[in-house]
ROSE-4610 file (N, C-alpha, C; in Angstrom, 1 decimal, always signed):
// ROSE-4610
residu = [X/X/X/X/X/X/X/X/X/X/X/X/X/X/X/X/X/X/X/X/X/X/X/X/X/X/X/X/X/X/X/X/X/X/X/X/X/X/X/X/X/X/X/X/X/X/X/X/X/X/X/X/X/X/X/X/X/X/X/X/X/X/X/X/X/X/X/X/X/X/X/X/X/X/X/X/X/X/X/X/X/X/X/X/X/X/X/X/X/X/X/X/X/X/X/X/X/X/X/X/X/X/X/X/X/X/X/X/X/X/X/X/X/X/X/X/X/X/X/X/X/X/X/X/X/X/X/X/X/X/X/X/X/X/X/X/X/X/X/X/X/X/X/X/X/X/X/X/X/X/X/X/X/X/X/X/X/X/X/X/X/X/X/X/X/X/X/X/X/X/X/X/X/X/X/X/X/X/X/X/X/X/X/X/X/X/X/X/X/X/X/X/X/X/X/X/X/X/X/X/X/X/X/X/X/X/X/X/X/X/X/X/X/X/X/X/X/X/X/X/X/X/X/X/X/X/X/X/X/X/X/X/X/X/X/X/X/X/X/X/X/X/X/X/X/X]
num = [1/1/1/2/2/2/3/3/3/4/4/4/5/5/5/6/6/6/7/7/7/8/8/8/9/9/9/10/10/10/11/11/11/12/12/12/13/13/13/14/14/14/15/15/15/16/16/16/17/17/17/18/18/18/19/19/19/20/20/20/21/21/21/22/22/22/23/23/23/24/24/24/25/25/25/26/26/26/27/27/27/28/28/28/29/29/29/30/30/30/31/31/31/32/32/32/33/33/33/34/34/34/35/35/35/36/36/36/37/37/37/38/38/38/39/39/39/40/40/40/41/41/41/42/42/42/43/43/43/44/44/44/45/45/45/46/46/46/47/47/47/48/48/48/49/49/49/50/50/50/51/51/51/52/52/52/53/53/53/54/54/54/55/55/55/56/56/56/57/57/57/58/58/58/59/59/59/60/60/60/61/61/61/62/62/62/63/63/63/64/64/64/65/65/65/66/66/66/67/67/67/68/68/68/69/69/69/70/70/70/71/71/71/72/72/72/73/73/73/74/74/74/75/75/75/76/76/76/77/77/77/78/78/78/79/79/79/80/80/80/81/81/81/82/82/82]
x = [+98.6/+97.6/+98.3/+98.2/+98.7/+98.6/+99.1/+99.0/+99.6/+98.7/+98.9/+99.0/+99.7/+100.0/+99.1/+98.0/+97.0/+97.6/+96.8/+97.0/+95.5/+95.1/+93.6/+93.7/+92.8/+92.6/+91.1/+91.4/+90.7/+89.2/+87.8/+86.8/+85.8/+86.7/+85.7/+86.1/+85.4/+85.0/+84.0/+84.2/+82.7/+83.2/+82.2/+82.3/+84.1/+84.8/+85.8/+87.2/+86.3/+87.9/+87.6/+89.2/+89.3/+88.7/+87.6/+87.1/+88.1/+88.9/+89.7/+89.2/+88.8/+88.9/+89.8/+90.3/+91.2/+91.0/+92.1/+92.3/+92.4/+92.8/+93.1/+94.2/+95.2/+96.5/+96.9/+98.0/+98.1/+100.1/+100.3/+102.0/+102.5/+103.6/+103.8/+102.9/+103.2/+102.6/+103.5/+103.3/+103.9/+103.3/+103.9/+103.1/+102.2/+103.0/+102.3/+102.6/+101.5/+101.8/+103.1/+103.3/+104.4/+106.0/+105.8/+107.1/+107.5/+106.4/+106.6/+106.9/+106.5/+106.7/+108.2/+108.5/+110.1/+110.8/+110.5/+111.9/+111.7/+110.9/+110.9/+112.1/+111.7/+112.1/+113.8/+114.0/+115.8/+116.1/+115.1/+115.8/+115.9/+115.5/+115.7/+114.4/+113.7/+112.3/+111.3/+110.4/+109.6/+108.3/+107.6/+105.9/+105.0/+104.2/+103.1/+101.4/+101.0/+99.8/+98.6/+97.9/+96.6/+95.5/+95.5/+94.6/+93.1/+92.8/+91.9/+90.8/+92.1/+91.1/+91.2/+91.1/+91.3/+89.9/+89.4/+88.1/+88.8/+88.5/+88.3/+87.0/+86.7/+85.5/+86.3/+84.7/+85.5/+86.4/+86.5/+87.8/+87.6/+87.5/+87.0/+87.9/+88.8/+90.1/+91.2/+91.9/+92.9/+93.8/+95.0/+95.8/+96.6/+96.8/+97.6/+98.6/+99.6/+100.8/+100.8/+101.2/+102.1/+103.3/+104.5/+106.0/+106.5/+107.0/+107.8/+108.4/+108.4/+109.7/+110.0/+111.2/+111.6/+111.0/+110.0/+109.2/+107.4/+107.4/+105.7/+105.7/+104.4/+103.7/+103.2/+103.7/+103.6/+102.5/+100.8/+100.4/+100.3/+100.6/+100.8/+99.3/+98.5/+97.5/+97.8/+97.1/+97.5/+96.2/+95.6/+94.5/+95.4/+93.9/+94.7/+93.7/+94.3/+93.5/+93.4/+92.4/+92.6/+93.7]
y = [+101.1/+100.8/+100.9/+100.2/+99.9/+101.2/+101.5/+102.5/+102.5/+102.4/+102.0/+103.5/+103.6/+104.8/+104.8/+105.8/+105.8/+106.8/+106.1/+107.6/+107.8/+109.4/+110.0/+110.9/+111.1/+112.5/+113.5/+114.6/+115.8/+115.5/+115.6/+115.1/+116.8/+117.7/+118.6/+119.5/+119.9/+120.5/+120.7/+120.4/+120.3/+120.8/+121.7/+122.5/+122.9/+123.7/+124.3/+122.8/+121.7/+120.4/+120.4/+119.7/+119.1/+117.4/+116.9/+115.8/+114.9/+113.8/+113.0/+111.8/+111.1/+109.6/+108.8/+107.7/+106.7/+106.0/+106.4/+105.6/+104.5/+103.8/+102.0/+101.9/+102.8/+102.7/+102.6/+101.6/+101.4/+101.7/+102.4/+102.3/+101.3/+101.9/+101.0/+101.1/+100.0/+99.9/+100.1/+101.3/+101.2/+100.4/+99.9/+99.5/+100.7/+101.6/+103.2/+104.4/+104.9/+106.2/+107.2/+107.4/+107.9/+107.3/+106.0/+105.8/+106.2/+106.3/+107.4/+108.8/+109.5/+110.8/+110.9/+110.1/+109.4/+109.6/+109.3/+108.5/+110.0/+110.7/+112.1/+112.6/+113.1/+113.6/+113.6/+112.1/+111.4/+112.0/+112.2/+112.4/+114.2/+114.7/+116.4/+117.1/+116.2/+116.7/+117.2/+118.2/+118.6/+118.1/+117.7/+117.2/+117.7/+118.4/+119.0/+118.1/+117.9/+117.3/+117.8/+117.6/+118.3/+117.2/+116.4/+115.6/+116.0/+116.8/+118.2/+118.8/+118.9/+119.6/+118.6/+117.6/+116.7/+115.7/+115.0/+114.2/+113.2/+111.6/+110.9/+110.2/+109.6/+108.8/+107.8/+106.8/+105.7/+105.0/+105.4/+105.3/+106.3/+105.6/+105.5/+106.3/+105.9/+107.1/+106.6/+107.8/+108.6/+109.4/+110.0/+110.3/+111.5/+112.6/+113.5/+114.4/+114.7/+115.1/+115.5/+117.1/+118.3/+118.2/+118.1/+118.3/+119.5/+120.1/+120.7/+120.0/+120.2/+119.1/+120.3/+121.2/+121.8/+123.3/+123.2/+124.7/+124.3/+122.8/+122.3/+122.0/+121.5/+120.7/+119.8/+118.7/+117.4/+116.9/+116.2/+115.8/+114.2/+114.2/+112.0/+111.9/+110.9/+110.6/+108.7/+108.8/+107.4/+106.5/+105.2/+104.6/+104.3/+104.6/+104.0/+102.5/+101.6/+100.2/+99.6/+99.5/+99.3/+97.7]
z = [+119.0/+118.0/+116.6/+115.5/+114.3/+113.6/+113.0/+111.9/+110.4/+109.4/+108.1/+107.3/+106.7/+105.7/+104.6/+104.5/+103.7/+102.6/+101.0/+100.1/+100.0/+99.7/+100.1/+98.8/+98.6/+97.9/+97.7/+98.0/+98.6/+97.6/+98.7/+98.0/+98.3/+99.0/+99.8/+100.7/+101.6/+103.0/+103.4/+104.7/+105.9/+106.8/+107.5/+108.7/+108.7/+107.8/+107.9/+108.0/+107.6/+107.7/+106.2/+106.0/+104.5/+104.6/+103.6/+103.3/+102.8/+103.1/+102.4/+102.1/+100.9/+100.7/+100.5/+101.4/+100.5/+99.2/+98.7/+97.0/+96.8/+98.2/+97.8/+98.3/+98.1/+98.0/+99.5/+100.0/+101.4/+101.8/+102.5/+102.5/+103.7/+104.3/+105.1/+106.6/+107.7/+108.5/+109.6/+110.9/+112.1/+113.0/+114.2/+115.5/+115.9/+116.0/+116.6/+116.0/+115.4/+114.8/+115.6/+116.8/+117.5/+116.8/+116.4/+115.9/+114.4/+113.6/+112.6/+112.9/+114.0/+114.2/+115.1/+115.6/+116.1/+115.2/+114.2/+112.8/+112.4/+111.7/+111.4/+112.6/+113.6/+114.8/+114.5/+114.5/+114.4/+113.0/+112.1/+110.8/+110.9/+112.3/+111.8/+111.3/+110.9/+110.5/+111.2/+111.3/+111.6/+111.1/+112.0/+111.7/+112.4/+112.0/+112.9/+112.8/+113.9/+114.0/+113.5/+112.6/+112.0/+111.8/+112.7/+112.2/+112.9/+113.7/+114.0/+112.9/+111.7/+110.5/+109.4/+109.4/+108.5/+108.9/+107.9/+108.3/+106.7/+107.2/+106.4/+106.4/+104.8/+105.1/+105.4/+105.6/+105.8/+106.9/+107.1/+108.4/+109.7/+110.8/+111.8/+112.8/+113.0/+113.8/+112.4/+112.2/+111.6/+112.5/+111.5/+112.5/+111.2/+111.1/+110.0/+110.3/+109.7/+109.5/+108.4/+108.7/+107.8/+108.3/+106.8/+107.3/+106.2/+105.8/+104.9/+104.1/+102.7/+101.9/+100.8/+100.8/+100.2/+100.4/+99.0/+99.7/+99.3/+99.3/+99.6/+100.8/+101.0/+102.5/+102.2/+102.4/+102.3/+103.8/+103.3/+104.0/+104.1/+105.4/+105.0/+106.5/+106.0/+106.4/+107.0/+107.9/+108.8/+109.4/+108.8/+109.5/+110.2/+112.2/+113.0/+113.8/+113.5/+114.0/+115.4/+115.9/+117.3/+117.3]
């Protein structure tokens, strides 16, 4: 299934998840979220799965990632299209 690189920004919390809305802004597109988490993987990087505590509107299945980038946490958020 397709997966497009969403930008979101924090609207909240419900029942203990963070609320995200998309801004509009769209990045690139994988065939499958797994091959984004592949290319991390090859590059040495660490990605951990959170899409659990994460809720977007709007968007129907999602998919989220925390990686480390220096001494932040970088979260990258993913619509996933059937």
């Amino acid at each position: 299934m397709p997966a497009t690189e969403i930008v979101t920004t924090i609207v909240g919390t419900y029942a203990g998840k963070e609320v995200h809305a998309p801004t509009g802004s769209r990045g690139p597109t994988f065939p499958n979220v797994r091959d984004w988490v592949a290319n991390k993987s090859r590059a040495g990087i660490t990605v951990q799965d959170v899409s659990s505590s994460v809720t977007v509107t709007g968007t129907s299945q999602w998919a989220a990632y925390v990686e480390k980038v220096g001494g932040d946490t970088l979260l990258t958020i993913f619509e996933v299209t059937p």
